[in-house]
Backbone as ProteinMPNN parsed JSONL, in Angstrom:
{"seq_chain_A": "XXXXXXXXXXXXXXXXXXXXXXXXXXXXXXXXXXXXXXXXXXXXXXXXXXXXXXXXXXXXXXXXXXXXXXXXXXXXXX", "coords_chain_A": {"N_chain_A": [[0.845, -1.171, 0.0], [0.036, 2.48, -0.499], [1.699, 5.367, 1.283], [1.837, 8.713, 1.632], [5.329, 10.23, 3.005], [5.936, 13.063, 4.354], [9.28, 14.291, 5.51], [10.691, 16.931, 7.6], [13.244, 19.186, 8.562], [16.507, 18.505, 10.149], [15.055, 15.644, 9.429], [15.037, 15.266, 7.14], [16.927, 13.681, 6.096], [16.866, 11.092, 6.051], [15.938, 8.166, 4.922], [15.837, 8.379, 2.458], [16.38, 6.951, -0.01], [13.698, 5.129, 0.016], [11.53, 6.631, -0.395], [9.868, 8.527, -2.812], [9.996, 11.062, -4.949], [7.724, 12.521, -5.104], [7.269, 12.344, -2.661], [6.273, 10.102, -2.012], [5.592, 6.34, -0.211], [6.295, 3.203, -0.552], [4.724, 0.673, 1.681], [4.358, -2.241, 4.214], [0.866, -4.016, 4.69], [-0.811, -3.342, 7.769], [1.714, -1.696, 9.088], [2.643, -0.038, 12.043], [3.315, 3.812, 12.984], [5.27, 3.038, 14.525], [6.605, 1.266, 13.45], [7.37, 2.422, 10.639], [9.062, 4.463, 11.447], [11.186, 2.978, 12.262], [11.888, 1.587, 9.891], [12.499, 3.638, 8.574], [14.817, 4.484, 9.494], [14.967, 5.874, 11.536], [16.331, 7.679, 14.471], [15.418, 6.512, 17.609], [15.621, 7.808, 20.251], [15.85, 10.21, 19.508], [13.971, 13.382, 19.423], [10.571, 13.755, 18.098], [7.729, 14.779, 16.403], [5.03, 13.524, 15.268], [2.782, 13.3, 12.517], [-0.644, 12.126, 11.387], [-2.271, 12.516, 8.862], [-2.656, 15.415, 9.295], [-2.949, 15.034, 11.929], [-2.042, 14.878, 15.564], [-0.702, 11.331, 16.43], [-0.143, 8.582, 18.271], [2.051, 6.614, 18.67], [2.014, 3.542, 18.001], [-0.112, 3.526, 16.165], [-1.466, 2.33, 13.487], [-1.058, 2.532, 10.187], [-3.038, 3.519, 6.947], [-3.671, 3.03, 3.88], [-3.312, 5.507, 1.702], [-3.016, 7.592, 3.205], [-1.088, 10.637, 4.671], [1.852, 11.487, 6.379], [3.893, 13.194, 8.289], [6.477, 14.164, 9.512], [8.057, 15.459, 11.913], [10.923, 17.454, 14.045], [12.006, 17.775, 16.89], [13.188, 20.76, 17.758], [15.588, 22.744, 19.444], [16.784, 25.863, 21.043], [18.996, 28.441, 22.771]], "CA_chain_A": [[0.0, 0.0, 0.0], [1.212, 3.601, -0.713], [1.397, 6.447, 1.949], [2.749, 9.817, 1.482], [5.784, 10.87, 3.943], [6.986, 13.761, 4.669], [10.04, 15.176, 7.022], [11.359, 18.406, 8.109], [14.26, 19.907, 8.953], [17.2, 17.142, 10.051], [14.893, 14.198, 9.313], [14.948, 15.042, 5.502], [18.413, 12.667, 5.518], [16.212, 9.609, 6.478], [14.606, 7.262, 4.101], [16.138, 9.065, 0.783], [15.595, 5.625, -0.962], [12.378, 4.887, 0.291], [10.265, 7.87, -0.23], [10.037, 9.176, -4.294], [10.197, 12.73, -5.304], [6.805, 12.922, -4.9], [7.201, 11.614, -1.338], [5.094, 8.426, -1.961], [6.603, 5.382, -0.04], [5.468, 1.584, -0.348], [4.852, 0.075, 3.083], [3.326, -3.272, 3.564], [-0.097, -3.609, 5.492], [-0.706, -3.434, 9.276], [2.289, -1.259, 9.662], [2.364, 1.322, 12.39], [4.009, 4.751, 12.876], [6.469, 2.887, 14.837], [7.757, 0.631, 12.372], [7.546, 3.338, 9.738], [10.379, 5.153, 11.947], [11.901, 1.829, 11.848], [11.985, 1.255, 8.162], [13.184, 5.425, 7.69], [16.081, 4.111, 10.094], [15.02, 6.889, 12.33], [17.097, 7.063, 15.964], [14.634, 6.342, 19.288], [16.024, 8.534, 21.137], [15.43, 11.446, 18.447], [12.727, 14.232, 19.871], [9.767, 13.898, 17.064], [6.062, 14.705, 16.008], [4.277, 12.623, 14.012], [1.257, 13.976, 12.348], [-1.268, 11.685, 10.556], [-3.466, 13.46, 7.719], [-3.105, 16.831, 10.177], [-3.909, 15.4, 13.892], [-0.766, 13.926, 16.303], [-0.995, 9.833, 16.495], [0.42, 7.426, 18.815], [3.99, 5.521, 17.733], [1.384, 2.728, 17.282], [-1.198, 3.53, 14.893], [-1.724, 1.712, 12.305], [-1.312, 3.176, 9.198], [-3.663, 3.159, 6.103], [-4.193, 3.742, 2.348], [-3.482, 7.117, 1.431], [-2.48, 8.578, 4.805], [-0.371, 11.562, 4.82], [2.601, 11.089, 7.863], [4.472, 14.17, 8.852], [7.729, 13.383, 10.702], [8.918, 16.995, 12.568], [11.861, 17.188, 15.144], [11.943, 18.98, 18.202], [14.414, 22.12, 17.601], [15.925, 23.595, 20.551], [17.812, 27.015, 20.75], [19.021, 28.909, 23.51]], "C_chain_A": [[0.893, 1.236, 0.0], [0.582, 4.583, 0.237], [2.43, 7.434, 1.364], [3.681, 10.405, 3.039], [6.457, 12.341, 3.951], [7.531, 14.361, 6.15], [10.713, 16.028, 6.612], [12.207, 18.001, 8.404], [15.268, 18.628, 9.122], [16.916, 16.012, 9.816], [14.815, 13.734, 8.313], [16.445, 14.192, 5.36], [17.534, 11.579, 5.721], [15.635, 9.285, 5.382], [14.883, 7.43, 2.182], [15.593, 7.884, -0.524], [14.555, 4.654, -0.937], [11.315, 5.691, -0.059], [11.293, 8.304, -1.885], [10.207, 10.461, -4.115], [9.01, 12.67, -5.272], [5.657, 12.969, -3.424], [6.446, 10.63, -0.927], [6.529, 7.519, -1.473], [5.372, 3.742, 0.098], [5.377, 0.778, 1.097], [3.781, -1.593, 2.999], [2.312, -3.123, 4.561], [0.473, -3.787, 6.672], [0.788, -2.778, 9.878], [2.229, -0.082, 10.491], [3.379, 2.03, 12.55], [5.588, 3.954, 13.467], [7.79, 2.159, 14.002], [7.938, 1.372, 10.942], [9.153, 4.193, 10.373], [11.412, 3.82, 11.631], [12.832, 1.682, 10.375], [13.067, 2.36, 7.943], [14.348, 5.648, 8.437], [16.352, 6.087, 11.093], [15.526, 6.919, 14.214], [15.543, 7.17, 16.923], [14.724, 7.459, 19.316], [15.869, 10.37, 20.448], [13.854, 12.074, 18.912], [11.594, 14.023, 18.365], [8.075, 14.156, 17.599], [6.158, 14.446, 14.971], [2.77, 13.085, 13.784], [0.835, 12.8, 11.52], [-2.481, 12.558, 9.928], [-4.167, 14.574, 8.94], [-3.085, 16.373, 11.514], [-2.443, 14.341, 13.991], [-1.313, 12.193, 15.937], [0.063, 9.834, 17.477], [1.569, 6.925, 18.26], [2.739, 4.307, 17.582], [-0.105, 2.871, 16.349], [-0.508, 2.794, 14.23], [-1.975, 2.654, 11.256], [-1.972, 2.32, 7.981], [-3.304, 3.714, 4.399], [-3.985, 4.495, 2.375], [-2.911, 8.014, 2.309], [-1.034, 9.113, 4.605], [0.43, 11.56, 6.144], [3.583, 12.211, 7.491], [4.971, 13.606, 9.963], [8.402, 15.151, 10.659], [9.612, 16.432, 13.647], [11.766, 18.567, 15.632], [13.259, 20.092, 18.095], [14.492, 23.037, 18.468], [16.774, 24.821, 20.094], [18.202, 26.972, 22.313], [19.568, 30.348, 23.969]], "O_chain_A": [[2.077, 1.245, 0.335], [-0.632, 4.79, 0.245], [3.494, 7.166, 0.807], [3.073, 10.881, 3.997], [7.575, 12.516, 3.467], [6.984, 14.699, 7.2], [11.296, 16.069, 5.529], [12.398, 16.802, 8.605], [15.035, 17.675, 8.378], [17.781, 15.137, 9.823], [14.635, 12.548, 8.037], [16.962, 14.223, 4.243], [18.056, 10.841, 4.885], [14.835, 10.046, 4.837], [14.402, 6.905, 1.178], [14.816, 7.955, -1.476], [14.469, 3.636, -1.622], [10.162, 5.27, 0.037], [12.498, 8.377, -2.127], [10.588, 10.909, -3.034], [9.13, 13.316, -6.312], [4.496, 13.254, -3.131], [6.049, 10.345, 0.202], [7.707, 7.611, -1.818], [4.278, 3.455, 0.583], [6.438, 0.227, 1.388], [2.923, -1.956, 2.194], [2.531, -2.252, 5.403], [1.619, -4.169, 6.911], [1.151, -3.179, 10.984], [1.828, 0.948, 9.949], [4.47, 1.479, 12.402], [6.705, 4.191, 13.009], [9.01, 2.283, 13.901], [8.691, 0.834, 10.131], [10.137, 4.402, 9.663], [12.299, 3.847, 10.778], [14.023, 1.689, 10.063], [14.149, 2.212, 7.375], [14.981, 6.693, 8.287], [17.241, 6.931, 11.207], [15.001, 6.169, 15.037], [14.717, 8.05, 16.68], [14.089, 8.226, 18.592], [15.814, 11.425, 21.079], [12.806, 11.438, 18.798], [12.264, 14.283, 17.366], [7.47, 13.879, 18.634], [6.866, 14.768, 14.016], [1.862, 13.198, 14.608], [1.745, 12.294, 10.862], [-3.398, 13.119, 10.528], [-5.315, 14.693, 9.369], [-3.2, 17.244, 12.376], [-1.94, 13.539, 13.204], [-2.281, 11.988, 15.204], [0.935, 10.692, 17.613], [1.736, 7.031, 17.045], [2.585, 4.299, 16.36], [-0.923, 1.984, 16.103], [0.703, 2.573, 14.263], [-2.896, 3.469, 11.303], [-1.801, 1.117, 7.784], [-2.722, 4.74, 4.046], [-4.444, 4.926, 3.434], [-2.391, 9.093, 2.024], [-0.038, 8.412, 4.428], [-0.285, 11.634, 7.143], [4.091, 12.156, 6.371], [4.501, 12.961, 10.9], [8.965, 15.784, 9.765], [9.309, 15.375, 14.201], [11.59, 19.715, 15.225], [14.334, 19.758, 18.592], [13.758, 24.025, 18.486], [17.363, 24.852, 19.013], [17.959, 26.019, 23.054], [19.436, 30.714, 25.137]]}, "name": "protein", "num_of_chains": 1, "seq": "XXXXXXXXXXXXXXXXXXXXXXXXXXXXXXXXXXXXXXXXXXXXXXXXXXXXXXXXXXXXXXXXXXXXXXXXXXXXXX"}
């Protein structure tokens, strides 16, 4: 099944050969957000929001068909 990902700021190095230029990526069913980080060989320990089609999710949703996934990182200053 195909979802669209996209990430911001430092997390645009992740996944480069997973995700097209049109940011479509193939996943297989019953995967959730967590094993999507998985797959995009994204660290744990890495501050993130995950948006599904606009609203936060869980690290386990289940993702579907079509679903839009927004991967942002937490950006400190001081």
């Amino acid at each position: 099944m195909k979802i669209k990902v996209k990430l911001y700021t430092i997390l645009k190095k992740y996944g480069k050969d997973m995700v097209d230029k049109d940011k479509n990526m193939s996943i297989p069913s019953n995967l959730t957000l967590k094993g999507l980080m998985s797959r995009l060989e994204i660290p744990k320990k890495m501050g993130k929001v995950l948006l599904v089609n606009g609203f936060p999710q869980d690290i386990e949703y289940e993702l579907h068909e079509g679903d839009e996934v927004k991967i942002l990182s937490f950006i400190g200053g001081g």
